[in-house]
N, C-alpha and C positions, 0 to 999 in steps of 0.2 A: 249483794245489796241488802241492807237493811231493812227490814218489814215495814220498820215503822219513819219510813221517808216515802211519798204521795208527791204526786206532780201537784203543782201549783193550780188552784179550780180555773183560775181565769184568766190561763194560759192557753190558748189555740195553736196548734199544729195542721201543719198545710203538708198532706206527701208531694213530693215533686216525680215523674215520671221515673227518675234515677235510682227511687227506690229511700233518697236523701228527704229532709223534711226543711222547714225553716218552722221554727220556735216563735210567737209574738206575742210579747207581756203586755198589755193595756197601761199596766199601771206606768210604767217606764218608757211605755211608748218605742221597745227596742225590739227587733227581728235579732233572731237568733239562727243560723244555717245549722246544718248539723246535718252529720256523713250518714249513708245508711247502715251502718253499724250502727252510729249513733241512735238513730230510728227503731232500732231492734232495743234498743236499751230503754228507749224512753218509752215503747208501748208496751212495756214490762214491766212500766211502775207501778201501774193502778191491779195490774192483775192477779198480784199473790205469788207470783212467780219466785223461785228461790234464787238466790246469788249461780248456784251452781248451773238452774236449769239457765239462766240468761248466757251462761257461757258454755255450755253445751251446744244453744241453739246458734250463736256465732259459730262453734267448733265445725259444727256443720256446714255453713256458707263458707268460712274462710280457711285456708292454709296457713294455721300458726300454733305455734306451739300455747298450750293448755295454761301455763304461767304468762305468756306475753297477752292472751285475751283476759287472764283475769286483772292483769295490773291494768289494758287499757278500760275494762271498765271501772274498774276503782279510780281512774283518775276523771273519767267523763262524769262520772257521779259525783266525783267529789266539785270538776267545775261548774255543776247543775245547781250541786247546792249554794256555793260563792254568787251564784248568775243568780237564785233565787228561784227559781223555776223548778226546786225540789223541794219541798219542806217535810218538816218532822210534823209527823202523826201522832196523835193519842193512839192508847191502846185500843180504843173503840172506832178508830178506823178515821176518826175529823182532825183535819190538820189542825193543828195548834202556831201560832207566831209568835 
């Protein structure tokens, strides 16, 4: 994952007991589910965390091979960004749109 992509500020995430989240944009008024993989990924936006360590820390929970967990995060990242619920960051850390 890329340093300089931030969740979206005024987006809200709900965990659900399952370990899953659901996603809810204000601006679009839309819920968004999202697996608890997914959940592992998206509380890894804001914290500095590297591409690697984010799939390390799935390697851990899950039984898959080390290329299947990085291409599923590259593709949840990449529908984060499409969804809008990920944005590009300046280099000083404030999202930019």
């Amino acid at each position: 994952m890329p340093p300089q992509l931030r969740r979206k500020p005024d987006v809200m995430a709900e965990s659900l007991p399952d370990g899953s989240m659901v996603l809810f944009d204000p601006t679009d008024m839309m819920a968004y589910p999202i697996s608890a993989s997914g959940a592992v990924i998206w509380a890894s936006c804001d914290t500095g965390r590297t591409h690697s360590q984010i799939v390390d820390d799935l390697l851990s929970i899950y039984d898959a091979p080390r290329e299947t967990i990085e291409h599923d995060i590259e593709a949840f990242i990449a529908q984060l960004l499409g969804m809008g619920l990920l944005v590009p960051a300046s280099p000083n850390g404030v999202e930019t749109r």
